[in-house]
C-alpha positions in Angstrom: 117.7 98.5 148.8 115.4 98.4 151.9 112.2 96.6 151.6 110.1 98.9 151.5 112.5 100.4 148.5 112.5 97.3 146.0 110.8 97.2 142.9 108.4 94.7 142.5 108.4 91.9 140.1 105.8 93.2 138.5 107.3 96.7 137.7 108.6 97.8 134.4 111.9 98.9 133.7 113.6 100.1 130.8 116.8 99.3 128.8 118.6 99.9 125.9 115.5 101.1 124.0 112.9 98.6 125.3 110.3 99.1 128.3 110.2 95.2 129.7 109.2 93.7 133.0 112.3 94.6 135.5 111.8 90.3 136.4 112.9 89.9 132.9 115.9 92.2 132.5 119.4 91.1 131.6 122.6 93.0 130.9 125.6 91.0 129.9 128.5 90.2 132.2 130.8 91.7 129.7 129.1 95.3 130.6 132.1 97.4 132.2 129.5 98.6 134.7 129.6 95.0 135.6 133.1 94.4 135.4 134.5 97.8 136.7 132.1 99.6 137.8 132.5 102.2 134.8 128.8 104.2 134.8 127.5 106.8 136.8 123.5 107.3 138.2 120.9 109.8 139.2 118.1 109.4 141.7 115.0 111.5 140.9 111.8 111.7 143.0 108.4 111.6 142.2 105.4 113.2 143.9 102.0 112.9 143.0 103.7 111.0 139.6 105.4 114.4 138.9 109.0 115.1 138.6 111.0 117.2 141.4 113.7 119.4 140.0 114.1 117.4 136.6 116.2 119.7 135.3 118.8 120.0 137.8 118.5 116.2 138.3 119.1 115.9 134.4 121.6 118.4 134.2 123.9 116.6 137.2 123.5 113.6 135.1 124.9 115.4 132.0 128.2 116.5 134.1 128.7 113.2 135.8 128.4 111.5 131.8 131.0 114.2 130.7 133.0 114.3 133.7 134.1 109.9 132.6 133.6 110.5 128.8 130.8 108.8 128.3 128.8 110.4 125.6 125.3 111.4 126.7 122.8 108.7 125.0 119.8 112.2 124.7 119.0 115.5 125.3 117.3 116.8 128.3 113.9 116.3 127.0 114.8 112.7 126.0 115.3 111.5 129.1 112.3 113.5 130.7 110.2 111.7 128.4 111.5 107.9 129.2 111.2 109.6 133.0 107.6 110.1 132.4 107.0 106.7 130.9 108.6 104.8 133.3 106.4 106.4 135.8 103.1 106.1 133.6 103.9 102.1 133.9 104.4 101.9 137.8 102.8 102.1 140.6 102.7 104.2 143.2 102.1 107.7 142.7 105.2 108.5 144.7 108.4 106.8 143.5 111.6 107.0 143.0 113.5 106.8 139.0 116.6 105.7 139.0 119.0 106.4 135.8 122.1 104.3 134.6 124.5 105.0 132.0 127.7 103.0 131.2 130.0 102.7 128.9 128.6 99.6 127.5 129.2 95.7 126.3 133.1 95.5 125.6 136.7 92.9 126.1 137.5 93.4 129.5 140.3 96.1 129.2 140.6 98.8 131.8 141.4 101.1 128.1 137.7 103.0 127.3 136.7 100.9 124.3 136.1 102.7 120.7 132.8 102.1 118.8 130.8 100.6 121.9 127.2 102.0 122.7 126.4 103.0 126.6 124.3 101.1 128.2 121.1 102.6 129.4 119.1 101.3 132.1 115.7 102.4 134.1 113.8 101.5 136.8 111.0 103.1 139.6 111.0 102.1 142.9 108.2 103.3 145.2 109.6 106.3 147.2 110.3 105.1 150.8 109.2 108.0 153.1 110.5 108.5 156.1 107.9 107.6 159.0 107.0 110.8 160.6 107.3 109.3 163.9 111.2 109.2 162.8 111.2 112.5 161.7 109.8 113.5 165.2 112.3 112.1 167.1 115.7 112.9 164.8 118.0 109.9 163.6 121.1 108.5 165.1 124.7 108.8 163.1 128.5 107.8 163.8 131.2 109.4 162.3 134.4 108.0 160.6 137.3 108.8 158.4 136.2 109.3 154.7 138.3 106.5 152.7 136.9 107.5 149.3 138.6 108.2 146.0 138.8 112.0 145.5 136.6 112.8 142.5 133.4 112.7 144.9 131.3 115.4 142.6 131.1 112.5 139.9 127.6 110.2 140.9 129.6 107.3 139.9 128.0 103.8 140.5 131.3 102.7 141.7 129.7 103.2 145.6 132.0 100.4 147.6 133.1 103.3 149.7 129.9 104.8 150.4 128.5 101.1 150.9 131.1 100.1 153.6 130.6 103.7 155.1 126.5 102.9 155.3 127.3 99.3 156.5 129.4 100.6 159.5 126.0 102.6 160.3 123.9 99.8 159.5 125.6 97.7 162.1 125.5 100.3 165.3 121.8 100.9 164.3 122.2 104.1 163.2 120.5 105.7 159.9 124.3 107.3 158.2 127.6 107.4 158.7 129.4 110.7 158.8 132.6 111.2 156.9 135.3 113.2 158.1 138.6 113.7 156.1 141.7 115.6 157.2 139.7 116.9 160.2 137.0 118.0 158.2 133.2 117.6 157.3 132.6 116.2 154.1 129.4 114.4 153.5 127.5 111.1 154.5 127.6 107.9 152.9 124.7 108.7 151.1 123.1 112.3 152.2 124.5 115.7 152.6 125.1 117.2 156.3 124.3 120.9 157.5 125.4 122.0 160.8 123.3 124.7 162.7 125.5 127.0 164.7 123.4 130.4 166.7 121.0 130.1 164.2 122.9 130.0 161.5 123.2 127.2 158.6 126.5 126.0 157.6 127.8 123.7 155.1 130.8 122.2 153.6 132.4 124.3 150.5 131.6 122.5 146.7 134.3 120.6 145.6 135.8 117.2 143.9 135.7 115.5 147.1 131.4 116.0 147.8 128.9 115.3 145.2 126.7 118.4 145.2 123.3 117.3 146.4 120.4 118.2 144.2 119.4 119.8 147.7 122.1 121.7 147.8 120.9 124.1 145.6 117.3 123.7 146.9 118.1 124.4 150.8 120.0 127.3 149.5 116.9 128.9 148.1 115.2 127.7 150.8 116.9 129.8 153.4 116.0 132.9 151.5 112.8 132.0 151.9 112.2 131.3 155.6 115.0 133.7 156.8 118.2 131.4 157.4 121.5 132.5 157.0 123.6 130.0 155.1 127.2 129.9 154.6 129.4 127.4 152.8 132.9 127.1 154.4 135.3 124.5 155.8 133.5 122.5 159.1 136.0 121.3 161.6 134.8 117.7 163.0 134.6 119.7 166.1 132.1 122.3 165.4 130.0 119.0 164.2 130.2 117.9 167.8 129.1 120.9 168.9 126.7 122.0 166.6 122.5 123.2 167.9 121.4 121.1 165.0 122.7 118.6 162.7 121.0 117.8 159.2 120.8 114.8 156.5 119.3 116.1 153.1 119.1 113.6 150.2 116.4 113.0 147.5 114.9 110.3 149.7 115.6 112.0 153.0 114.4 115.1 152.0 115.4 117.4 155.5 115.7 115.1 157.8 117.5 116.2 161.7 120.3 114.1 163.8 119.7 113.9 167.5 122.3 111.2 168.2 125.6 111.6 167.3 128.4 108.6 168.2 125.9 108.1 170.8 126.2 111.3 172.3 122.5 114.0 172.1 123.5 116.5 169.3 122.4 119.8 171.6 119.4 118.8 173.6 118.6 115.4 171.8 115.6 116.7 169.7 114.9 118.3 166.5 115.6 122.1 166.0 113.9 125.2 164.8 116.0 124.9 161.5 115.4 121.5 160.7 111.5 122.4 161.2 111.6 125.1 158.8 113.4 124.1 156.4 111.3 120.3 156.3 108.3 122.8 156.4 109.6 125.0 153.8 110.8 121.9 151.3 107.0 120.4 151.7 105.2 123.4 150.2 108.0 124.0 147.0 108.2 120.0 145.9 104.2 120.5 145.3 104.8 124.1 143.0 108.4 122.7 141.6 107.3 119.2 140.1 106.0 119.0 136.3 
């Protein structure tokens, strides 16, 4: 995590039943998130110390659990009330939860262990808002082949691939890498992409190869709203290079527009009508959709 994204020593986390200070924490080497990366995540913000979309974020949590056979540790309203004590015990009022679940403390044995409790972990970080300087000017991206395993819709915590896709951004000073497999758009290392074509929103079709993006649902009622045509359909890598706009959504990102593509302006090298609407558009509804 980025600076301005780490927790503090003094924040509180929670784990395996017990609120404790996140300097004190300790999961055991023998975890098999530790050992094989066998868990998966969720991200949810927090404005104003209220939850955005819990239940969508709660619910994608629910089919990542059941998608690896982990049993769910609680119900919906379980975890939204850890969620809102977590956040009653940190500071700021904006932040960020995040949620892990693995399968738990076991031999090391690639076989999922019988009679083992997940382990459940917690933590708020403060939300790391994009400077609005930034958003004024766009972001820069490269692109490069998607190398990931193929069951993309699970949030696994098993990220290597996603890490050395944001690392080759991180080192041409660029905010994400774009993934393109078999000549198409899929996603980012760690946000979803929208291409803008004549006015008209595009993005790539659901499936095992993209996690669907809280957002995802989100911008799609969102272009009802303000008037934007949306389709989801294949995107060829070229149409990306030729695309009016380019956007990054994520749950940290919110909307946030691409004026610099593998160096090269995306359109005119600033910020589109779409991106402006839809940033506009997501501002108002976080306000009206938190609880």
């Amino acid at each position: 995590m980025s600076r301005n994204m780490t927790p503090t020593d003094q924040s509180e986390c929670y784990l395996n039943g017990t609120f404790q200070a996140l300097a004190q924490c300790q999961v055991s080497v023998l975890d098999r998130g530790f050992i094989f990366g066998d868990g998966v995540y969720e991200v949810i913000p927090v404005y104003g110390r209220r939850v955005f979309r819990a239940d969508e974020h709660l619910a994608r949590l629910a089919r990542s659990l059941g998608a690896v056979g982990i049993k769910n540790p609680g119900q919906a309203s379980d975890w939204l009330a850890l969620v809102r004590e977590l956040i009653a015990r940190n500071e700021p009022d904006d932040q960020c939860v995040y949620i892990q679940v693995t399968r738990g403390v076991a031999r090391r044995d690639h076989a999922f262990p019988q009679g083992v409790e997940p382990t459940v972990f917690m933590m708020s970080f403060p939300f790391p808002h994009i400077p609005e300087q930034k958003r004024a000017e766009g972001v820069a991206c490269i692109t490069a082949p998607d190398l990931r395993w193929r069951n993309g819709h699970i949030k696994s915590i098993s990220l290597l691939g996603n890490v050395l896709a944001r690392q080759l951004s991180a080192e041409n000073d660029a905010t994400e890498t774009i993934l393109i497999r078999d000549g198409l758009l899929t996603e980012a290392s760690a946000s979803n992409v929208w291409v803008v074509r004549n006015g008209r929103l595009a993005a790539p079709l659901r499936d095992h190869d993209k996690l669907e993006g809280i957002r995802v649902g989100l911008l799609q009622e969102l272009c009802g709203v303000v008037g934007i045509t949306l389709e989801f359909r294949p995107i060829a890598e070229w149409e990306l290079r030729c695309a009016d706009e380019i956007l990054l959504t994520s749950a940290t990102k919110e909307v946030l527009p691409v004026t610099t593509l593998d160096g090269q302006a995306v359109s005119q090298g600033e910020p589109g009508p779409v991106a402006a609407a839809l940033y506009k558009a997501y501002q108002e509804v976080k306000i009206r959709q938190s609880r």
